[in-house]
N, C-alpha and C positions, 0 to 999 in steps of 0.2 A: 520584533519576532521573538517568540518566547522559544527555551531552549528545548531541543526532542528530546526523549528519552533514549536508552539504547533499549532496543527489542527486536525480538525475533519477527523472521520473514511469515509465521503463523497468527502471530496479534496484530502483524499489518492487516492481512487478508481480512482475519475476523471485523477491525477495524472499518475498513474499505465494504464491507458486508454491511457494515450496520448504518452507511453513508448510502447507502441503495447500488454498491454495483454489486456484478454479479458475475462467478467466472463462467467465461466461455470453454478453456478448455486448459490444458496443461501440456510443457512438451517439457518432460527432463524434471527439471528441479524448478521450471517458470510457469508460471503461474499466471493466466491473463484474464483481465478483469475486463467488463465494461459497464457503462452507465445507461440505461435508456434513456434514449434521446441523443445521443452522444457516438460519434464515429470513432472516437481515441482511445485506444486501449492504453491498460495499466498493467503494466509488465513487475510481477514480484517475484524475486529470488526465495525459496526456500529451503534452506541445509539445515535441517534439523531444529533443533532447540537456538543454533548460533546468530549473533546480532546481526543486524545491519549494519555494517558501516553506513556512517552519517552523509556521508555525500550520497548513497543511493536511496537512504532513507527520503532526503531533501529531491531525488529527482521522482522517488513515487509520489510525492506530493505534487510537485509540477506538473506529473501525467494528469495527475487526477483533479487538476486545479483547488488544492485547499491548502489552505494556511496553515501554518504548525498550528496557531491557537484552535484550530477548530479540530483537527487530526486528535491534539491530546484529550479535546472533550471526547472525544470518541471513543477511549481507552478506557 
């Protein structure tokens, strides 16, 4: 497992945007994505410009089934 960067809850999305999901809606600061084809949503925090702590960076990747390697090519 190659190491994540730290980044904001805005270059996830963009990110997860360019992997083909797409948000359904927003409540607050959350941010939910989904994938055609796919019933699981991806839930992202977003406070501004501030990072993600690495433990929820690691569990939007879980939502969204993809490997850090394949997350940072997407950066």
């Amino acid at each position: 497992m190659s190491r994540l960067p730290r980044i904001s809850g805005k270059r996830v999305l963009r990110a997860l945007e360019q992997a083909g999901f797409e948000q359904t809606h927003v409540r607050g600061s959350h941010h939910y994505l989904r994938k055609a084809g796919r019933d699981a949503l991806v839930v992202v925090p977003v406070h501004g410009n501030r990072d993600l702590p690495l433990g929820t960076l690691r569990a939007i990747l879980r939502q969204a089934e993809l490997t850090s390697e394949e997350f940072t090519a997407l950066l």
